[in-house]
N, C-alpha and C positions, 0 to 999 in steps of 0.2 A: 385644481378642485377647490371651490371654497370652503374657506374653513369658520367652525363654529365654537364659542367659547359658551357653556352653560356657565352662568353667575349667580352664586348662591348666597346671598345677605344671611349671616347670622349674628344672634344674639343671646347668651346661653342655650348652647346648640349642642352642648357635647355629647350626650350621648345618640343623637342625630346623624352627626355630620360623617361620621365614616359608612355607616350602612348607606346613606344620601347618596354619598360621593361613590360609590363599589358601584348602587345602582345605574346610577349615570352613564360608567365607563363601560358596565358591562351592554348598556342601553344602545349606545351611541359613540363606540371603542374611538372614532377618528376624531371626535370635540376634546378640547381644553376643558376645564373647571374653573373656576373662578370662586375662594371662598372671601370674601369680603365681611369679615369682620370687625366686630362697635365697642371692642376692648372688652370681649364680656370676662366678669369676673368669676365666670365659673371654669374656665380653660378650654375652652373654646378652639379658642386662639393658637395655642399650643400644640391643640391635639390639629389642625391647619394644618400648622407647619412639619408635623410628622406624616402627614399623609403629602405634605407634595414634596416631603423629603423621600420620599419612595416612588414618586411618578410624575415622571417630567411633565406631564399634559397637567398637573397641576397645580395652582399657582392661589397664593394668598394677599389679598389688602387687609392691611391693615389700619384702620381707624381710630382714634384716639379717644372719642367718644361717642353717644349714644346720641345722633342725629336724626334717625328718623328715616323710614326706606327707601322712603324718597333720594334723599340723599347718598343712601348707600349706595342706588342703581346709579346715580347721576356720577360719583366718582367711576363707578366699575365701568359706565359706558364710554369714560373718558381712557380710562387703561386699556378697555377692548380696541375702542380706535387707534390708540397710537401702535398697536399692535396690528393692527391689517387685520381684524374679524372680520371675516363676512356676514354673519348671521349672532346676534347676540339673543341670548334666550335668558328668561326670566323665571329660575326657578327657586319654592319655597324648600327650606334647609328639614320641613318636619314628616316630608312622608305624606303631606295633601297635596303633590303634586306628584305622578306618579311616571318616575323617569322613561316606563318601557312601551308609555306614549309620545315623548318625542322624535320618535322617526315619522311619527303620522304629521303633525305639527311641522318637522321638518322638510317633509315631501311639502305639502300646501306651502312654504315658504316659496317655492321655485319657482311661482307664479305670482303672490301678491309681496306686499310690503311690510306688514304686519299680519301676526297670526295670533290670535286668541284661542286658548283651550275655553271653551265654554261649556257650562253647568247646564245653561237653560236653553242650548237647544237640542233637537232632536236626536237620540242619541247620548245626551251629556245629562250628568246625575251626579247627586254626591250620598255617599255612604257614614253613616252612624253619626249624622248630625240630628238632634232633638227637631220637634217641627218646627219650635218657633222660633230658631234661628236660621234656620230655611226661608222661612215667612218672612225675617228679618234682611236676610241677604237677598233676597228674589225681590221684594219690596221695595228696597234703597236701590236694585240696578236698573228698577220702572221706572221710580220717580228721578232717577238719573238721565234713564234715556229720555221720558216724556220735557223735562224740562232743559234741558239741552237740546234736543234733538239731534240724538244719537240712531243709528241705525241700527246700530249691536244691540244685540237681546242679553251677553253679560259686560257689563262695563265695568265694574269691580274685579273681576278677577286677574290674578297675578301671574298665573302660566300663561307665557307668550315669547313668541319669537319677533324678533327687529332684524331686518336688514342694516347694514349699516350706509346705505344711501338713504335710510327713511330718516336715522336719525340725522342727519346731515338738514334734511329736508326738513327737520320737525322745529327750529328755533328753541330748543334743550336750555339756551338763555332765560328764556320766560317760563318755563316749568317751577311755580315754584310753591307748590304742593309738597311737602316732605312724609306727611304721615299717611291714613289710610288713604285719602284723594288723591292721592299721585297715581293711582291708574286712570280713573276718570281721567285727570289732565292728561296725561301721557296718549287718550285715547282722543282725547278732545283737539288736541295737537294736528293728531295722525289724519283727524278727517277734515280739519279744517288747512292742514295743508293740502288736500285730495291726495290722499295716499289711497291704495287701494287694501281694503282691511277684509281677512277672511275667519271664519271663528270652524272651530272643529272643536268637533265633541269631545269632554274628555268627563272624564269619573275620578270628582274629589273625595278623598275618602280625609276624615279626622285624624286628627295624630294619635299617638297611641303613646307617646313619650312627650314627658316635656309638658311646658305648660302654656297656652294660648295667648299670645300678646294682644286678642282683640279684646274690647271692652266696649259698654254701651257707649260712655262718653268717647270714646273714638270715633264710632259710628255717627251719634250725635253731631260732631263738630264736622264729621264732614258734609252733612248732609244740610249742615246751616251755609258751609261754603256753598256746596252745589246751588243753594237755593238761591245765594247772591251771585253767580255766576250768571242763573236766568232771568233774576231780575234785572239785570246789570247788560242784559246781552250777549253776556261772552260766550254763550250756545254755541251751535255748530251754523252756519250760516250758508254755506256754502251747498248747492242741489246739481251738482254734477252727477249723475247716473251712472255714468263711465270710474267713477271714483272713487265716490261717497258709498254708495248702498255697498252694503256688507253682504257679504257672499257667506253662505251655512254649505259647511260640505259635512255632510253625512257617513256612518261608516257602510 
């Protein structure tokens, strides 16, 4: 049966990571956890290691310092692999990713290569965010796709599943986005290897704890990268049908 390790990047995450982690197993009882921690100084880390002191499917990296998520995913998809994952998944540590949607995520896995939970399309919504950072996030994944040409309607978002033949396929060497654009690239990868990419609906809902690592100048800077990406050509280039076009499965 293949097996699936969900990978949880956090970063003062404490009072997060046990409800997070509860949800997951009760979600998805036969996946691993993977909490992947950036040394946060609020014990984080600690409270990790008491919860995969209790449950063998759960397992902690540990990080020395504060790199950027990019990099967090790039160490964890390196410990997923040497471990024989089949399916790596990409989940956020605060509760806007909503664990008792990845069996739907992970059914759609058994047929493409990448799976994106997506906001904007049919079906997919996100919950108790203000409008204009709606306007802000729907906004920056048009001018994503338009100037890339991407075929995904969310290219920002962080809920998704990887086969571990796509990463194999994706040259993870040249990834080298660390902060907010490490999906865009991650996504820019997947379609310029022809990977076959499917996006499912999913409902992001706000955190409720904790307090949001995103900022305008984050946003900002990735969207100066995106801009020299298109200027520069590194877009998606490639118009295979069989490959490229992204597949919306609906609920």
């Amino acid at each position: 049966m293949p097996s699936t390790v969900v990978i949880i990047p956090t970063y003062n995450e404490r009072d997060n990571i046990r409800p997070i982690v509860a949800r997951v197993r009760a979600s998805v009882p036969d996946a691993h956890v993977l909490i992947v921690d950036d040394a946060s100084p609020d014990g984080t880390g600690a409270m990790a290691d008491l919860l995969a002191a209790s449950d063998e499917r759960v397992h902690v990296l540990h990080r020395s310092k504060k790199n950027g998520l990019g990099a967090a995913y790039l160490d964890s998809f390196g410990w997923a692999r040497e471990r024989g994952f089949d399916y790596l998944v990409q989940l956020d540590a605060d509760g806007s990713h909503q664990p008792e949607q990845l069996p739907d995520l992970l059914a759609a896995a058994r047929t493409a290569d990448v799976v994106l939970g997506s906001r904007w399309i049919p079906g997919g919504r996100v919950q108790n965010w203000p409008w204009h950072r709606q306007m802000l996030s729907q906004g920056g994944s048009v001018y994503s796709r338009l100037l890339l040409r991407l075929p995904q309607r969310d290219v920002t978002g962080g809920y998704r599943v990887y086969s571990a033949d796509a990463l194999q396929k994706m040259a993870l060497g040249t990834v080298d986005s660390l902060g907010y654009c490490f999906q865009i690239d991650m996504l820019l990868h997947a379609v310029r290897a022809r990977l076959r990419v499917v996006e499912v609906p999913i409902t992001f809902v706000e955190r409720t704890l904790g307090s949001s690592k995103m900022s305008g100048r984050i946003v900002l800077e990735a969207m100066v990268r995106v801009t020299i990406w298109g200027l520069t050509g590194r877009g998606a280039r490639h118009s295979n049908p069989a490959s490229v076009r992204s597949a919306q499965l609906g609920r």
